[in-house]
ROMI-316489 format. One record per residue (C-alpha): residue number from 1; z, x, y. Coordinates in steps of 0.5 Angstrom, whole numbers. Layout:
// residues N
atom n = NUM	Z = Z	X = X	Y = Y
...
END
This chain:
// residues 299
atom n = 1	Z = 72	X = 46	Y = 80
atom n = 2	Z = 79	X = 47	Y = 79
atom n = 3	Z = 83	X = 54	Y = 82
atom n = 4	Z = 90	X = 57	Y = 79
atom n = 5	Z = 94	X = 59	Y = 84
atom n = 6	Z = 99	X = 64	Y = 81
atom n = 7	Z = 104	X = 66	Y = 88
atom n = 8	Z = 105	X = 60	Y = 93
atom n = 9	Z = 109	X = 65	Y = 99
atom n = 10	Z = 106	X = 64	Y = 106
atom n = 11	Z = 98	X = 67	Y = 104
atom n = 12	Z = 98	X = 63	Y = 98
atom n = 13	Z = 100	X = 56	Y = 100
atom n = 14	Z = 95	X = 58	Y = 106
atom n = 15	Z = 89	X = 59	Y = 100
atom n = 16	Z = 91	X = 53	Y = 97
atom n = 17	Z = 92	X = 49	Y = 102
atom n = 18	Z = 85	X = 52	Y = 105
atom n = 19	Z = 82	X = 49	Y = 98
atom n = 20	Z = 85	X = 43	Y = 98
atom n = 21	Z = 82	X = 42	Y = 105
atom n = 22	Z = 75	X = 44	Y = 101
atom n = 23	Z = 76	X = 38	Y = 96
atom n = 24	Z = 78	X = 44	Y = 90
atom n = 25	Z = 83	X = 42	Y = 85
atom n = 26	Z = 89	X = 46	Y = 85
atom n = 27	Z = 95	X = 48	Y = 80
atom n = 28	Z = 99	X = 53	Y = 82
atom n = 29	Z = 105	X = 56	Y = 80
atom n = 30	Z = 111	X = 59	Y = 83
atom n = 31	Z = 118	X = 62	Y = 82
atom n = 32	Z = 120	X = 58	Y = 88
atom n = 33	Z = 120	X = 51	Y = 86
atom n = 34	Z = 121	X = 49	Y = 94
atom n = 35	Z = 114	X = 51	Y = 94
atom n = 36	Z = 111	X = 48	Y = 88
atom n = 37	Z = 114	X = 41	Y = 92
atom n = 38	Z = 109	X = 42	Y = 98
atom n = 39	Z = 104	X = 43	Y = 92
atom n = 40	Z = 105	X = 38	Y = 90
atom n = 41	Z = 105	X = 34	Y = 97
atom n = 42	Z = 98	X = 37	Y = 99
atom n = 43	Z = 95	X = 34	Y = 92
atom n = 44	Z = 95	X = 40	Y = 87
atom n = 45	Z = 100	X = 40	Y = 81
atom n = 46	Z = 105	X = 46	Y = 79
atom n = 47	Z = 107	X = 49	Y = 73
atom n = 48	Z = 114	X = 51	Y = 73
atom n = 49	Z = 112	X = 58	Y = 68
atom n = 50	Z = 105	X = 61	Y = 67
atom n = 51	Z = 105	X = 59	Y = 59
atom n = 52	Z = 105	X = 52	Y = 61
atom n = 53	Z = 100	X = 53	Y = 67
atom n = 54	Z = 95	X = 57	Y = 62
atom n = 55	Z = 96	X = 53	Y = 56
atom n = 56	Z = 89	X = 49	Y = 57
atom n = 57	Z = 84	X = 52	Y = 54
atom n = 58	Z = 78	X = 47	Y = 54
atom n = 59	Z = 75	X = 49	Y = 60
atom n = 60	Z = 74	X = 55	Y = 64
atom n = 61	Z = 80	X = 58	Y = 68
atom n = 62	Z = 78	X = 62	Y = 75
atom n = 63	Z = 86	X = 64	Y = 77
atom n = 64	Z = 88	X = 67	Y = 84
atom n = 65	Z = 93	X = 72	Y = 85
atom n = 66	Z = 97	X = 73	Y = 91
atom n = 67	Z = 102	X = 77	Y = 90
atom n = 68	Z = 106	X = 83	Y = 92
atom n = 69	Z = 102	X = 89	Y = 91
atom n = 70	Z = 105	X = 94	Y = 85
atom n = 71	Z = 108	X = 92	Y = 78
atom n = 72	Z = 109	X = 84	Y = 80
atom n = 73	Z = 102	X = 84	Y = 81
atom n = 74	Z = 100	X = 89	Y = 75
atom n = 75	Z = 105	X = 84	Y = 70
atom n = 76	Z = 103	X = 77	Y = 72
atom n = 77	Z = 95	X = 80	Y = 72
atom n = 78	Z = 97	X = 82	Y = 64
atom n = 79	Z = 101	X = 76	Y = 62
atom n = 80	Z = 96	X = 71	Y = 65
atom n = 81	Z = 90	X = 75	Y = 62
atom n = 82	Z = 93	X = 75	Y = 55
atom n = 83	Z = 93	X = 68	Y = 55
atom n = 84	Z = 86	X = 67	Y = 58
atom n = 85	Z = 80	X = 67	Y = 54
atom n = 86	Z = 73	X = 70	Y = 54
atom n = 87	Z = 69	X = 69	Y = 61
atom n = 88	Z = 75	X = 68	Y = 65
atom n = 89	Z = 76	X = 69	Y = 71
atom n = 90	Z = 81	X = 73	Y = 75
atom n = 91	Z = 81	X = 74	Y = 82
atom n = 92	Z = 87	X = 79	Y = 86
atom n = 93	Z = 87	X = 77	Y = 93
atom n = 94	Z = 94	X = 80	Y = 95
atom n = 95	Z = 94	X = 88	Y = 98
atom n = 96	Z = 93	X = 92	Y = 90
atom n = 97	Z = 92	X = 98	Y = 91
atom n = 98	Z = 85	X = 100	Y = 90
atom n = 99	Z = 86	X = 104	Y = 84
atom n = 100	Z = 91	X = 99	Y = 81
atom n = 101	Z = 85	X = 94	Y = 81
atom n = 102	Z = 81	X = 99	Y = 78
atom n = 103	Z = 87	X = 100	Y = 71
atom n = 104	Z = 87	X = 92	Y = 72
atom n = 105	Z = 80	X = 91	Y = 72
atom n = 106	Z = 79	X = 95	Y = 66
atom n = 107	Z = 85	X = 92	Y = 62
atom n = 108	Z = 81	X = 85	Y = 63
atom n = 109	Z = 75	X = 88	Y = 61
atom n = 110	Z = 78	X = 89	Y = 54
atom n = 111	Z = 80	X = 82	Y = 54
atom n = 112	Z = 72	X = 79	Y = 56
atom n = 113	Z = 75	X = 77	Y = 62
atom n = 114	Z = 72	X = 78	Y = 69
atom n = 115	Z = 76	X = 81	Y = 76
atom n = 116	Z = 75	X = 80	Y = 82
atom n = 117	Z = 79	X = 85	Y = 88
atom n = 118	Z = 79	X = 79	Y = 94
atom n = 119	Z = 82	X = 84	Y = 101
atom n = 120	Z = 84	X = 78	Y = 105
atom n = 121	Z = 84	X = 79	Y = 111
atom n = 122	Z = 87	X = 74	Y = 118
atom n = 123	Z = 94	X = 72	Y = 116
atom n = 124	Z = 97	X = 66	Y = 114
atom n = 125	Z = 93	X = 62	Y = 120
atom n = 126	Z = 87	X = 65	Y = 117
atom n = 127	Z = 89	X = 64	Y = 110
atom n = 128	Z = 89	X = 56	Y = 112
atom n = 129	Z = 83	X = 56	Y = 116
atom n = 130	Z = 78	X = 61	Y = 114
atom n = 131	Z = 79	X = 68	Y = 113
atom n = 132	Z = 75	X = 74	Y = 112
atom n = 133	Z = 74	X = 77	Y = 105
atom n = 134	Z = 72	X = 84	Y = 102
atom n = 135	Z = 70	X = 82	Y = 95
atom n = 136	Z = 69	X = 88	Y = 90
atom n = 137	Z = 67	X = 86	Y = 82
atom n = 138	Z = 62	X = 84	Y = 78
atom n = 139	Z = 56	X = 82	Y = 83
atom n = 140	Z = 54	X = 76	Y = 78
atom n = 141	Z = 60	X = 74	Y = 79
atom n = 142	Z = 61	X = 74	Y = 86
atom n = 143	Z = 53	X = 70	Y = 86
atom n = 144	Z = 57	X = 64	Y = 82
atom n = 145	Z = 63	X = 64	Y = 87
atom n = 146	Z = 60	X = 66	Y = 93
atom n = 147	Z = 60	X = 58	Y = 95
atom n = 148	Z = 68	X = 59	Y = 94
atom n = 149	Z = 69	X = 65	Y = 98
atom n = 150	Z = 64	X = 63	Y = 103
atom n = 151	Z = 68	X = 55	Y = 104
atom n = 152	Z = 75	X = 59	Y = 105
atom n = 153	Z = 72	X = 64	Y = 110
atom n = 154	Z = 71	X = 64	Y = 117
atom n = 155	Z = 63	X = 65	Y = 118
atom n = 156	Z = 60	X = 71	Y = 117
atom n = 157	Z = 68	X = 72	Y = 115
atom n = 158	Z = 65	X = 74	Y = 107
atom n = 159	Z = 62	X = 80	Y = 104
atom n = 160	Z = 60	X = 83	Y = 97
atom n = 161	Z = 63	X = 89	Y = 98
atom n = 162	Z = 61	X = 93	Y = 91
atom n = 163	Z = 64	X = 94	Y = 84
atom n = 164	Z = 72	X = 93	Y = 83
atom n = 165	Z = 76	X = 97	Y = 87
atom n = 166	Z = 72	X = 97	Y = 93
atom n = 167	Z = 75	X = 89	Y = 95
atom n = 168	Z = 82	X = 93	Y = 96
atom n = 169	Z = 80	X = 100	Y = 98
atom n = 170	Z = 76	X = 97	Y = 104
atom n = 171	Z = 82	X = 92	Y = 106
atom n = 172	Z = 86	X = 99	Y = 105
atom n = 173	Z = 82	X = 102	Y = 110
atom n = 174	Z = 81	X = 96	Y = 114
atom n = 175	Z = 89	X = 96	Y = 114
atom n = 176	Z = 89	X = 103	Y = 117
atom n = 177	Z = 85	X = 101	Y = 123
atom n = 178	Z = 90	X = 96	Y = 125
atom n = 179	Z = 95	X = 101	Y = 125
atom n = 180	Z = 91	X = 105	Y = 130
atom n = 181	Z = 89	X = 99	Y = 134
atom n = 182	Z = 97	X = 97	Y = 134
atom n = 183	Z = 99	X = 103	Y = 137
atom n = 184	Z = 94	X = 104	Y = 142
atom n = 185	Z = 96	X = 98	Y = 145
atom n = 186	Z = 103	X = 99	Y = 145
atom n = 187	Z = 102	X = 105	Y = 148
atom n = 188	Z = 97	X = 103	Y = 153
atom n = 189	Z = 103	X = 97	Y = 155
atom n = 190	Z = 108	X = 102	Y = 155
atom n = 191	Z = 105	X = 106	Y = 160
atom n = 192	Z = 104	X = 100	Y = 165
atom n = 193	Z = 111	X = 98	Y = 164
atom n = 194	Z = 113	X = 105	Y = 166
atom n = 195	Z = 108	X = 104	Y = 172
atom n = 196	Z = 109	X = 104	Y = 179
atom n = 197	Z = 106	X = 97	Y = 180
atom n = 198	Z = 109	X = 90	Y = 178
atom n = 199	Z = 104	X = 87	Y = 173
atom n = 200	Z = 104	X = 81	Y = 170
atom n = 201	Z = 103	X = 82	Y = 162
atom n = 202	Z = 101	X = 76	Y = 159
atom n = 203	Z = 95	X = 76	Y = 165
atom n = 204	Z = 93	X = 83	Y = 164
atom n = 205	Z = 93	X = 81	Y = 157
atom n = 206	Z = 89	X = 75	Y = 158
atom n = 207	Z = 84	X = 79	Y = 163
atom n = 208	Z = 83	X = 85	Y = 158
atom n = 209	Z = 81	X = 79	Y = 152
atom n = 210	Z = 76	X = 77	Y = 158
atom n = 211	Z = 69	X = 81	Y = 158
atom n = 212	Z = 72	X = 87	Y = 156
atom n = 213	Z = 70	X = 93	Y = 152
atom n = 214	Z = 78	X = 92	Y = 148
atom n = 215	Z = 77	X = 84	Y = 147
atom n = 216	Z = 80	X = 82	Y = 140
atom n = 217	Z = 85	X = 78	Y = 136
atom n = 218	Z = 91	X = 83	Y = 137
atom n = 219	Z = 89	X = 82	Y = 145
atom n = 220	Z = 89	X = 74	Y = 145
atom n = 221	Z = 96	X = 76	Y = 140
atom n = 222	Z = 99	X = 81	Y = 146
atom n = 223	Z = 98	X = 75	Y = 151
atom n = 224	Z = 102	X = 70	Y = 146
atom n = 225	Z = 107	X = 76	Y = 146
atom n = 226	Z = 109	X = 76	Y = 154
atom n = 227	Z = 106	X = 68	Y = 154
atom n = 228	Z = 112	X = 66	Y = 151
atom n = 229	Z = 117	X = 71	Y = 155
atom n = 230	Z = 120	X = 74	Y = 149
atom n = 231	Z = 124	X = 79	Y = 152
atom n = 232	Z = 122	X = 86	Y = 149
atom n = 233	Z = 131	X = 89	Y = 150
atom n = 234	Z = 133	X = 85	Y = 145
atom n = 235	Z = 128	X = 88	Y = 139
atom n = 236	Z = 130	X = 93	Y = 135
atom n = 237	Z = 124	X = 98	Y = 136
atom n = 238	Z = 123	X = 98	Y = 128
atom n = 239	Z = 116	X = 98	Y = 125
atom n = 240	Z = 116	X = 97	Y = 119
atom n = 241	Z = 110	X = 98	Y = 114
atom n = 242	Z = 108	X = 95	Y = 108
atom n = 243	Z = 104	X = 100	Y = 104
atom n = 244	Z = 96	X = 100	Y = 106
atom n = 245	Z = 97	X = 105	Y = 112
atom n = 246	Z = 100	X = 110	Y = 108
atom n = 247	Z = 95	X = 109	Y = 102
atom n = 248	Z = 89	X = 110	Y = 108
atom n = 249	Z = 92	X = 117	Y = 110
atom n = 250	Z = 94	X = 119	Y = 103
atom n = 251	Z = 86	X = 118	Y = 101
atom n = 252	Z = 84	X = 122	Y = 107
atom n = 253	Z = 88	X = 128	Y = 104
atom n = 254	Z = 85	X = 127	Y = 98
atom n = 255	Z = 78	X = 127	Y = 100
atom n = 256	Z = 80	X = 131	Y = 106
atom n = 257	Z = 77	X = 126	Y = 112
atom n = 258	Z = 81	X = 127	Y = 119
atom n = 259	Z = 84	X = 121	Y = 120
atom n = 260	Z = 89	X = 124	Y = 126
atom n = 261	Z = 90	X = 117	Y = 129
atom n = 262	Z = 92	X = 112	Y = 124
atom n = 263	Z = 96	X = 118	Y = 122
atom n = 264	Z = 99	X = 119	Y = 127
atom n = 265	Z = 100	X = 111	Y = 128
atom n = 266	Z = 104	X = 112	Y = 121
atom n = 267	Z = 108	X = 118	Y = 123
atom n = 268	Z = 111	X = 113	Y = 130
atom n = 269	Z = 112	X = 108	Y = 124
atom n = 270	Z = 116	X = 112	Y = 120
atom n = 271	Z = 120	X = 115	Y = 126
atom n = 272	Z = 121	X = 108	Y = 128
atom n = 273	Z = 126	X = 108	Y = 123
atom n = 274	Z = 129	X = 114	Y = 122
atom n = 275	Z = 136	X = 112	Y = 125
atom n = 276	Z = 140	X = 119	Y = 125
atom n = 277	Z = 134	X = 122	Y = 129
atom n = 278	Z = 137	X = 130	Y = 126
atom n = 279	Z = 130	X = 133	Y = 128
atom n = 280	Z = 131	X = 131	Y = 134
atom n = 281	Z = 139	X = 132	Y = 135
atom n = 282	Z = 138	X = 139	Y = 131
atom n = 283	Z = 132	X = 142	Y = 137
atom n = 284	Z = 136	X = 139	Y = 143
atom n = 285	Z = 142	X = 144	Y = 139
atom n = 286	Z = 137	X = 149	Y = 139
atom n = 287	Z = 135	X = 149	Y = 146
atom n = 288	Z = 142	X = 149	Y = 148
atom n = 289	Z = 144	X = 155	Y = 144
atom n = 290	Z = 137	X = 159	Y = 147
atom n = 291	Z = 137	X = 157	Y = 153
atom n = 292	Z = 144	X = 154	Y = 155
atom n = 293	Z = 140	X = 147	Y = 155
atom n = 294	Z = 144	X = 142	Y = 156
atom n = 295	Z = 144	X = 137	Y = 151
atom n = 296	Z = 146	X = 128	Y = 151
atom n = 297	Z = 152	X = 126	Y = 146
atom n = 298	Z = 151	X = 120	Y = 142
atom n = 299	Z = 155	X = 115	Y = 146
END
């Protein structure tokens, strides 16, 4: 079986690699041409355009997306699937949108083309060594290509999880969780920090991982943290975030669902880069000008 590999970032090269590993062949495209070399390297081919890379029509074409969310997505799924034919295959395994999947699901309807949302889970390591996928679509669809998936899975790493939309909307919410995860780990260390007690990090880490009811990959990754003595001064305490956080929340308003932690750990994201702090200086004026409070200048 032949794969088609459009974006070959971080993800993207670790998906292909990942097939290559499984004995698939893989052509790809990139507009980074380093990473076409690579490709090449591994075994694939790469095309430098998608014309030339879905310019054969004579056999069946299964393409894989992973790129950016949003209109870099949405443009490359409808350039590619005009230049695809009936019973084709397109699969979005980057972080859409739920409801972008369902425009892009219907687009591909009109074309006899079949969509498969892939949240992809795991990170660049489990992009290269099996990772976990929420597949939405077609469900004959998913029957054919279930050995695929399961291949680029970790065990049990696998599920059919409904008609198109419901991929990406089980990795948005699975996305949200892990900011309230996050959160509460780094809480939880801070207020150890602050103790009165002389921890050792990495091995109250390491024991937390051992047994306990907190045991997880976030755990094993906060021991890497303070086994490799990266010194917490020197980083800026920003916390970007990437989309799917604020998605989670914005789905709770509308279904009207509590959500009071993952949006909190959101809000914490946000406050992290607010630079110019005005809510914060503005009440500090404000108890000075009520209570004759002293306030801190700005050094």
């Amino acid at each position: 079986m032949e794969i088609t590999m459009i974006g070959l970032g971080k993800m993207g090269m670790g998906i292909a690699e990942n097939l290559l590993t499984h004995h698939y062949q893989v052509k790809g495209y990139d507009i980074n041409l380093d990473s076409g070399k690579h490709l090449i390297e591994l075994g694939g081919t790469f095309y430098s355009d998608i014309e030339s890379l879905l310019s054969d029509r004579s056999k069946r074409q299964i393409v894989w997306l992973m790129l950016p969310a949003g209109a870099l997505t949405n443009d490359t799924l409808t350039a590619a699937a005009d230049r695809m034919g009936k019973d084709d295959i397109i699969i979005d395994a980057g972080n859409s949108h739920y409801q972008d999947s369902l425009t892009n699901a219907a687009y591909c309807q009109t074309k006899g083309i079949h969509f498969m949302d892939v949240g992809t889970s795991g990170g660049v390591f489990g992009a290269r060594n099996g990772a976990c996928m929420m597949v939405g679509g077609e469900r004959f669809i998913y029957d054919e290509l279930a050995p695929l998936f399961q291949k680029l899975c970790v065990k049990k790493g696998c599920i059919y999880s409904g008609p198109a939309g419901s991929g990406h909307y089980l990795k948005m919410v699975h996305n949200g969780i892990e900011y309230g995860m996050m959160q509460a780990i780094g809480e939880g260390f801070n207020l150890l920090h602050h103790s009165p007690y002389d921890y050792s990090m990495a091995e109250v880490a390491q024991v937390f991982n051992h047994g306990s009811v907190i045991r997880s990959w976030l755990m094993e990754l906060t021991e890497k943290v303070y086994q490799d003595q990266l010194d917490l001064t020197e980083i800026a305490g920003v916390i970007p975030s990437s989309g799917e956080g604020k998605w989670t929340v914005e789905e709770a308003l509308r279904l009207k669902v509590n959500l009071p932690v993952i949006t909190q750990s959101l809000m914490t994201r946000f406050a992290s880069e607010d630079y110019d702090k005005i809510s914060e200086k503005l009440v500090a004026l404000l108890r000075n000008q009520f209570g004759g409070h002293a306030f801190v200048k700005d050094e």
